[in-house]
N, C-alpha and C positions, 0 to 999 in steps of 0.2 A: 339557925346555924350559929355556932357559935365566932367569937371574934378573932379568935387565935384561928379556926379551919378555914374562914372565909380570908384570914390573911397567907396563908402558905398559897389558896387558888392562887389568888393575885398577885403574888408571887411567881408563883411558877410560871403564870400567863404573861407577866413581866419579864422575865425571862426568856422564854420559847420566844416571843413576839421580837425583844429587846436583842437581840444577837442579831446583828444587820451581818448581810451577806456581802462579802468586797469583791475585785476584782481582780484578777490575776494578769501580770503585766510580761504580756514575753515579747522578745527582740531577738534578734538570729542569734546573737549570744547565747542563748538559754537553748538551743536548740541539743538534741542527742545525735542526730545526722543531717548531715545534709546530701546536697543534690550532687555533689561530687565525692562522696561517699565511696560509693565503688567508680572508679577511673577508667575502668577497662567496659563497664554497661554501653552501648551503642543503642540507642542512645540515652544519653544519661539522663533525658526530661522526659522521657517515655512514661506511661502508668506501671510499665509490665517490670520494668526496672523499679520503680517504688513500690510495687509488689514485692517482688524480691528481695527488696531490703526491709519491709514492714511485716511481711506474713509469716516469716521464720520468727518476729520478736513477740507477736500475738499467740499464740499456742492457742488457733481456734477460733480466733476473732473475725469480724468481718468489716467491711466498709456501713456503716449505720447512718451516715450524713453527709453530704458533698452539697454544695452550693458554688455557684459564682459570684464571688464576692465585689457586691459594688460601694466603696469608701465613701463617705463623705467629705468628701471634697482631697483626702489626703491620702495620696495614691499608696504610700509606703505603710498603711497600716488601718485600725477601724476596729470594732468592736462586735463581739459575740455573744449575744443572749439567748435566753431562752433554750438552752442546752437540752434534751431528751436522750433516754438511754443512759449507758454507762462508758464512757467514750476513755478509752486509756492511751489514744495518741491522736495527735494531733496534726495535721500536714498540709501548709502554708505553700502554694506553688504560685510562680510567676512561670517554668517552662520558657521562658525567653534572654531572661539572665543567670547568670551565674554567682553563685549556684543557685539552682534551677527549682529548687524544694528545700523545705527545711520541716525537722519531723521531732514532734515533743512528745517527751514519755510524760502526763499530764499527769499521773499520781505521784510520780519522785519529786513534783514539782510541790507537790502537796494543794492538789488544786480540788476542791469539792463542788464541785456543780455549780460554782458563780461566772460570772461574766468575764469573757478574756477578750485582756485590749490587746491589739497588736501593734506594734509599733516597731520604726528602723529598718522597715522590708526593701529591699535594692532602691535606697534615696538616689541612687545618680541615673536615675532615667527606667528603671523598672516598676510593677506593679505586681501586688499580689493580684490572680486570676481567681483562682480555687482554693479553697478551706474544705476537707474531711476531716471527721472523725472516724475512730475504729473504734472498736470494744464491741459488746454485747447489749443489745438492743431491749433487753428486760431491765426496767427502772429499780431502784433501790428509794425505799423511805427514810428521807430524812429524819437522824434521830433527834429536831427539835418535834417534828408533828408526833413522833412515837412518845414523844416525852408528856407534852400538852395532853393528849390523846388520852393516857395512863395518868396524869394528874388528876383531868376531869371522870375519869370513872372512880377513880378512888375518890374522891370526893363525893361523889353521889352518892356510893357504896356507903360510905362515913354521915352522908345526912341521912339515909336512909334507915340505917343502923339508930341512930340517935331517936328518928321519929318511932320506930316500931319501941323502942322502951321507954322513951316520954308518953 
């Protein structure tokens, strides 16, 4: 293999590998609605009411992830990994204070499938309870592994080519 085709692999593998994944940082500020959203819902911390206001903005989506969210140690916020699926909103519920939900459109946010901290959730005496996601439950391939992926074939393709006419 020569020294220049064994420099673009490692390269490219330097790359694909070398692009670290951050974290994306939301506060009720960053929110698109919240829990008193609609004023007139009875009751406004209900599910059937964040239906209401989420499933009209999905065109088709469903609930993919719910958990009970338990913090480390810091009741107003905590951190979400290991994401699955393709989740396009996100919904922060405490249901005891107001407001009562808070609902992120997680692509306008420009968020790609890394880790979200939460922070700032009802500091004066509340807790987030529950974390959903919504969107579509069929995974999309990251275009670092499609990259990598299609590096290391063209490079085989390319030694292999070399060996059959040496």
């Amino acid at each position: 293999m020569s020294k220049g085709l064994f420099s673009i692999i490692v390269a490219w593998g330097v790359l694909a590998f070398g692009i670290q994944a951050y974290a994306l940082s939301l506060s009720p500020g960053d929110a698109d609605y919240n829990g008193v959203t609609n004023p007139t819902a009875t009751p406004r911390n209900s599910q059937s009411n964040i239906n209401n206001v989420i499933f009209p903005l999905m065109e088709g989506g469903e609930e993919i992830f719910t958990f009970v969210f338990t913090p480390n140690g810091d009741l107003s916020g905590g951190e979400i990994t290991d994401i699955t699926g393709v989740p396009n909103w996100l919904l922060v519920k405490d249901g005891n204070h107001t407001p009562w939900w808070y609902l992120f459109e997680l692509p306008a946010l420009d968020w790609a499938n890394e880790t979200i901290l939460l922070s700032g959730f009802w500091p004066d005496g509340g807790a987030i309870s529950h974390v959903s996601l919504y969107g579509s439950s069929a995974p999309v391939p990251e275009p670092g592994t499609l990259l990598l992926l299609g590096a290391g074939l063209l490079g085989l393709a390319l030694y292999g080519r070399k060996r059959m006419k040496g």
